[in-house]
C-alpha positions in Angstrom: 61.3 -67.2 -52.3 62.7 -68.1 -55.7 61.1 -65.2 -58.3 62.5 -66.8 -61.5 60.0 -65.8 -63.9 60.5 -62.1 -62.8 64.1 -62.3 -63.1 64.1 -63.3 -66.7 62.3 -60.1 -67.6 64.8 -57.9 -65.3 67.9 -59.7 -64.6 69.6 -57.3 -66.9 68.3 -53.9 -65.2 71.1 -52.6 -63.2 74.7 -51.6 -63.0 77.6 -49.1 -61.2 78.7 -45.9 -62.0 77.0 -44.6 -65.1 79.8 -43.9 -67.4 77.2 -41.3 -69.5 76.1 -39.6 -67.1 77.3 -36.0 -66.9 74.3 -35.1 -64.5 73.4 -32.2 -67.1 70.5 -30.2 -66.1 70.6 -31.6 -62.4 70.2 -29.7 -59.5 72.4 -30.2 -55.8 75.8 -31.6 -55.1 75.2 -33.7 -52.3 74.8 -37.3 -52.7 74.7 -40.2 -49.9 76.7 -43.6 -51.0 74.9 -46.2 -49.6 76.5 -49.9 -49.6 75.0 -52.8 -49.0 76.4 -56.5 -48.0 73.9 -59.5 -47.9 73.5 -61.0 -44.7 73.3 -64.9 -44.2 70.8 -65.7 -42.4 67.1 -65.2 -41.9 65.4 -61.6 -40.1 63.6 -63.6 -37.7 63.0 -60.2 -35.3 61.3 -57.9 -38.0 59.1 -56.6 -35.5 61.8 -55.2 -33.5 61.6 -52.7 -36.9 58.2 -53.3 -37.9 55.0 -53.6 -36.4 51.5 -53.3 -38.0 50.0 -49.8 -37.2 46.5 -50.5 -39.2 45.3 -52.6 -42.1 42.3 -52.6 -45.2 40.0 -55.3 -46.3 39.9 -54.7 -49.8 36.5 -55.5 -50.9 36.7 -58.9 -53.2 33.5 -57.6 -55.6 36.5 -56.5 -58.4 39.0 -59.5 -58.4 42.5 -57.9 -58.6 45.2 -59.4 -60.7 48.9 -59.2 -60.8 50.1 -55.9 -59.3 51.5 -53.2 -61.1 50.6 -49.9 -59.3 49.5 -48.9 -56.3 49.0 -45.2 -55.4 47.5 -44.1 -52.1 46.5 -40.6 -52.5 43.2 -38.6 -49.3 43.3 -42.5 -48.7 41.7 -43.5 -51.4 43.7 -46.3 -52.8 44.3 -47.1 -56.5 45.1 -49.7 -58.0 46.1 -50.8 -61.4 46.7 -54.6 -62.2 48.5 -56.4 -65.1 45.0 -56.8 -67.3 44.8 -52.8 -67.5 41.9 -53.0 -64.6 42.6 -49.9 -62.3 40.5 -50.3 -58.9 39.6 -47.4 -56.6 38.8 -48.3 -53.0 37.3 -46.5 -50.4 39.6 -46.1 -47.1 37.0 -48.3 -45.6 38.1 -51.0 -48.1 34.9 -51.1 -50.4 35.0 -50.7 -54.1 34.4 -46.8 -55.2 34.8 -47.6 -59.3 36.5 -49.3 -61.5 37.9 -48.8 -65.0 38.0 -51.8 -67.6 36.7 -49.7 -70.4 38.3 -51.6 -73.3 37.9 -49.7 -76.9 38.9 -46.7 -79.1 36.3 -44.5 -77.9 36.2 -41.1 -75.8 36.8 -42.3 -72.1 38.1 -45.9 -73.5 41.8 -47.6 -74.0 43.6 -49.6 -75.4 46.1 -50.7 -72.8 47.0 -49.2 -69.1 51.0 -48.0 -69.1 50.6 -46.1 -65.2 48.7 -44.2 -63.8 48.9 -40.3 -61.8 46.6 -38.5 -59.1 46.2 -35.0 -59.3 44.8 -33.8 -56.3 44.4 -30.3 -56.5 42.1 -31.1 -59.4 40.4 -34.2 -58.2 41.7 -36.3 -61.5 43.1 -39.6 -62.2 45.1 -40.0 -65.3 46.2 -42.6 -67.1 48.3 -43.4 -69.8 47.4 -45.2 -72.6 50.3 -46.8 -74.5 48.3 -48.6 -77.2 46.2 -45.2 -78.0 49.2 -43.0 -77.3 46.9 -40.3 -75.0 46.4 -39.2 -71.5 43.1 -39.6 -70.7 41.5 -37.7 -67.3 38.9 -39.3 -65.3 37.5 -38.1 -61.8 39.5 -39.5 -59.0 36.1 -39.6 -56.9 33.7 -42.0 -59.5 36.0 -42.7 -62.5 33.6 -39.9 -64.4 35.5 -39.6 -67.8 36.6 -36.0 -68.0 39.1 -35.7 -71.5 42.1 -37.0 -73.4 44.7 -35.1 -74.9 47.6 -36.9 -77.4 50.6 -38.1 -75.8 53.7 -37.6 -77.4 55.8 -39.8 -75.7 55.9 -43.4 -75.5 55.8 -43.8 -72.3 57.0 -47.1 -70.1 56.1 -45.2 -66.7 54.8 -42.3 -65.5 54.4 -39.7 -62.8 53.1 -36.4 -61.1 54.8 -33.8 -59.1 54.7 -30.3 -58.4 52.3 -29.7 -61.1 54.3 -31.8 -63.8 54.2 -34.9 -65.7 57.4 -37.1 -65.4 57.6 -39.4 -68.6 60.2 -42.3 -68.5 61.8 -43.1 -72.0 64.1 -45.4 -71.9 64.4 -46.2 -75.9 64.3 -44.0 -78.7 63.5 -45.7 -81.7 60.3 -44.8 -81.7 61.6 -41.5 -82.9 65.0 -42.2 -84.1 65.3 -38.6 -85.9 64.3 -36.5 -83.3 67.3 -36.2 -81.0 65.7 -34.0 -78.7 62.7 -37.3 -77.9 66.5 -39.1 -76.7 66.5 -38.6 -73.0 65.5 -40.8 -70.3 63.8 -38.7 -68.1 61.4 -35.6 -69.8 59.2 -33.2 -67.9 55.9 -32.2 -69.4 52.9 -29.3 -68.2 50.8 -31.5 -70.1 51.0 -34.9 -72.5 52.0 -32.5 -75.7 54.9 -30.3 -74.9 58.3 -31.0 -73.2 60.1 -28.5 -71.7 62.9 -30.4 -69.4 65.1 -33.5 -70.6 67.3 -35.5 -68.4 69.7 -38.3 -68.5 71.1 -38.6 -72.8 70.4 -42.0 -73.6 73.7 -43.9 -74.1 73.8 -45.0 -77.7 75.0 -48.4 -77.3 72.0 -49.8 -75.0 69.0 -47.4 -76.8 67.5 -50.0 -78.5 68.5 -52.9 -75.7 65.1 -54.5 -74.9 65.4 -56.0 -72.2 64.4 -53.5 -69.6 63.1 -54.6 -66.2 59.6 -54.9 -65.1 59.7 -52.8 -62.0 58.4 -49.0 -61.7 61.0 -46.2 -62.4 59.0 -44.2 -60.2 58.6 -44.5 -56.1 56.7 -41.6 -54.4 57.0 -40.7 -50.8 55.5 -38.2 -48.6 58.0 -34.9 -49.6 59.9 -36.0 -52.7 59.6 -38.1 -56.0 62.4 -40.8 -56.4 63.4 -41.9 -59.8 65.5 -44.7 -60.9 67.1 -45.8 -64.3 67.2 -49.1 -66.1 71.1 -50.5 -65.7 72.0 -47.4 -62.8 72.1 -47.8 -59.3 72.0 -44.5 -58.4 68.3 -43.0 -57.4 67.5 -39.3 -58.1 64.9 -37.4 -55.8 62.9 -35.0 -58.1 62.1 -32.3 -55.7 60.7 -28.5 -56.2 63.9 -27.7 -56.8 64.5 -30.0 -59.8 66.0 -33.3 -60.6 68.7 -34.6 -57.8 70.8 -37.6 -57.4 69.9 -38.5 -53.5 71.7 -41.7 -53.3 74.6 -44.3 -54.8 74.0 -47.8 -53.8 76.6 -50.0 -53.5 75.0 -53.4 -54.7 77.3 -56.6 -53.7 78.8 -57.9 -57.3 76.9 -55.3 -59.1 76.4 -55.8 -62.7 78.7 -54.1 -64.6 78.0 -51.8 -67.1 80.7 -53.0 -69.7 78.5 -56.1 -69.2 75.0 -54.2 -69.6 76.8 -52.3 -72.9 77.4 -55.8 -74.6 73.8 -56.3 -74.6 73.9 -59.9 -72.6 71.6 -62.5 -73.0 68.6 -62.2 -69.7 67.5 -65.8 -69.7 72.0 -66.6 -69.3 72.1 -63.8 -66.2 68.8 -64.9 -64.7 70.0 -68.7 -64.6 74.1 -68.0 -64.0 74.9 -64.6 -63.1 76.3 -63.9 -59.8 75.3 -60.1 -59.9 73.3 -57.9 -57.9 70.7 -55.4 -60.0 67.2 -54.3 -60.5 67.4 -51.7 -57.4 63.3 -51.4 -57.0 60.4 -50.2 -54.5 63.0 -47.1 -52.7 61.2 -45.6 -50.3 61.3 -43.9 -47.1 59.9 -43.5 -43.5 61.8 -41.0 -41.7 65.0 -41.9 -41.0 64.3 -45.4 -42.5 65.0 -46.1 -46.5 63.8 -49.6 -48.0 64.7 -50.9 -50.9 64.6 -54.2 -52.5 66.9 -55.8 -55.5 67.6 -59.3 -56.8 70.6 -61.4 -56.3 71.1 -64.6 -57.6 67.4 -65.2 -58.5 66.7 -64.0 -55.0 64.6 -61.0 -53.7 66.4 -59.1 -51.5 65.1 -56.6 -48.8 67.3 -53.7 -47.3 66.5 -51.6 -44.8 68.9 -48.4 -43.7 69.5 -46.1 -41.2 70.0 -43.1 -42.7 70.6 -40.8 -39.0 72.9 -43.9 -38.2 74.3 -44.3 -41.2 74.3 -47.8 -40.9 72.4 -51.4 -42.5 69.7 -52.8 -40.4 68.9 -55.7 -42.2 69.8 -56.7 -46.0 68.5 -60.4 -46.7 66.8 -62.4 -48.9 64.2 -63.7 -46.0 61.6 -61.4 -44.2 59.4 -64.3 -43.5 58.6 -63.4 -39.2 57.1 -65.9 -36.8 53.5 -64.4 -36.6 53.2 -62.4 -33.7 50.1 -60.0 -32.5 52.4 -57.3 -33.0 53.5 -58.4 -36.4 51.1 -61.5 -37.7 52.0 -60.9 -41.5 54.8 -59.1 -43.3 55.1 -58.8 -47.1 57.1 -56.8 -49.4 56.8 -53.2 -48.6 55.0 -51.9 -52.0 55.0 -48.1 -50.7 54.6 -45.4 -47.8 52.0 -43.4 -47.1 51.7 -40.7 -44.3 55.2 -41.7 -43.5 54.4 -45.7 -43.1 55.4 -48.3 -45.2 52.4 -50.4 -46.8 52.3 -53.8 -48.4 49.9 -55.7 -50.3 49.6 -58.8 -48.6 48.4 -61.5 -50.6 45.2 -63.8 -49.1 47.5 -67.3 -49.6 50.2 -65.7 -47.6 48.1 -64.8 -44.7 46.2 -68.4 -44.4 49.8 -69.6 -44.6 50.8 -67.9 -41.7 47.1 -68.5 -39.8 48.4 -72.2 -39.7 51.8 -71.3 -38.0 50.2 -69.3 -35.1 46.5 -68.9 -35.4 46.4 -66.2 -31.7 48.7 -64.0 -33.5 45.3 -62.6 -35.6 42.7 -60.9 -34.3 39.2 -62.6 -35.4 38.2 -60.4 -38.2 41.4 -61.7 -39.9 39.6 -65.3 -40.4 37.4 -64.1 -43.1 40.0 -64.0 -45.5 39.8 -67.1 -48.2 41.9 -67.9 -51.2 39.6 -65.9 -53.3 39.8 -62.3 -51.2 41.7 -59.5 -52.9 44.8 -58.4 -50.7 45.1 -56.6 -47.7 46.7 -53.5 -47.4 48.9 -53.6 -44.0 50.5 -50.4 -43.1 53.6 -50.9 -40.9 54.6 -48.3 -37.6 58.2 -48.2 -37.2 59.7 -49.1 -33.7 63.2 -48.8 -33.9 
């Protein structure tokens, strides 16, 4: 599947070695260098990996549009699409609330950055980037609770271990206040920082062309974190900020390259490089991840207790099977499962191939249903 569109907005978000990166203020010394090589062909046996443990009919009352978060936290699933409409569902599939509250007043915004679960205090947050404030709602019925000023201005955002992760990859919002010139800051709450990772490199802090992927990937025991341009992942844990793993991306973009500040419509129609490492996550002893190469998606799955690749391709497009009638881009894990949001054109694509490999409820789905949430059981 050709993804041009989402190349031109992130063909320029990768590289090697980070040439800046002391790892100041990082915690751990162990890191696993992971390489990938892209196979050739097609993974026509994905179910000899995956199979589909259980799936969600996500309720079509609230249309959802273009992904951009998805968060599955006591099952309830939230979801946040590219018109700032966040969507809470029931594990049963129907529609709890829903936030399209539009405006400048108390409980209203401007424009949805990301989104946080707090669980030990039944909240959702979001971030407002147009308003510049956190605001709280209940996690249960989207009850509006409080806001609070946000001093960062923030591209992603996340939750862990009673902290607020802001990702900040430019700094001319505040070009005078060197200690706003970080990457990665740590926050009790939306006001004060007390932890500041990653020094921006100078030569790429005002270098728009970021990617359009999330920074943040959260699975069941630690938080992973990537940068813009660096294919190194970093596993925010209780004990702080660690770099878990180095990828090894075939004709990585160079960061020499990144530091020139290239054109992204030139690299997303000619470049030969691999970049935008995206969507890490892991199920046991199983780590996913995807990136793009030559205007491709690619998939990789590793064995980390093997220490070996099991697939890395540009296909994961299976023969429908009753063990595995649809498989989509894994979009996170949950209870140690990968899930995917599989879209309702993709499955009546693959009802045509082989019809017996879905059960009947399965045949309700139309154009016009939202997604379904498949979570996958591993096999291997």
């Amino acid at each position: 599947m050709i993804l041009l569109f989402s190349v031109l907005i992130t063909a320029c978000s990768t590289g090697t070695n980070d040439t800046n990166d002391s790892y100041a203020g990082l915690t751990g010394d162990s890191i696993r260098t992971i390489e990938l090589n892209i196979s050739d062909t097609s993974w026509t046996d994905v179910k000899s990996l995956l199979q589909i443990d259980s799936y969600v009919f996500l309720s079509s009352k609230v249309p959802i549009g273009t992904l951009e978060r998805v968060i599955i936290e006591n099952d309830y699933i939230y979801i946040l699409d590219e018109q700032s409409r966040l969507v809470c569902f029931k594990p049963n599939g129907d529609i709890a609330f829903y936030l399209d509250r539009k405006g400048k007043g108390p409980g209203e915004f401007s424009s949805i950055t990301d989104i946080v679960i707090r669980s030990e205090k039944n909240t959702l947050t979001i971030a407002d980037q147009g308003r510049r404030k956190l605001i709280h709602y209940s996690s249960k019925n989207g009850k509006f609770i409080s806001e609070e000023d946000l001093k960062v201005s923030v591209d992603a955002l996340a939750y862990w271990n009673n902290k607020y992760y802001h990702y900040n990859p430019y700094h001319f919002n505040y070009p005078t206040d060197e200690s706003m010139h970080y990457s990665l800051l740590c926050s009790e709450n939306g006001e004060e920082i007390t932890n500041r990772y990653f020094p921006h490199d100078p030569k790429i802090a005002d270098y728009m062309y970021g990617d359009a992927f999330h920074q943040f990937s959260y699975n069941s025991d630690e938080l992973y974190f990537r940068r813009r341009f660096i294919d190194t992942v970093y596993a925010i844990t209780t004990e702080g900020v660690v770099p878990r793993y180095s990828f090894v991306l075939p004709d990585a973009l160079p960061y020499s390259l990144v530091q020139q500040k290239p054109n992204a419509l030139e690299l997303a129609t000619k470049s030969k490089y691999s970049g935008t490492l995206y969507n890490i996550f892991r199920s046991g002893n199983i780590l996913h991840a995807n990136f793009f190469n030559q205007n491709f998606v690619v998939s990789a799955y590793y064995d980390l207790e093997k220490d070996e690749t099991i697939y890395c391709g540009k296909h994961v497009w299976p023969y429908p099977t009753k063990e595995l009638p649809v498989c989509s881009l894994i979009d996170g894990v949950y209870n140690n499962k990968f899930f995917s949001l599989v879209s309702p054109l993709s499955i009546i694509e693959r009802m045509k191939i082989n019809p017996k490999a879905f059960s009947k409820d399965w045949f309700s789905i139309n154009e016009n249903s939202n997604p379904v949430l498949v979570f996958y059981k591993l096999v291997r």
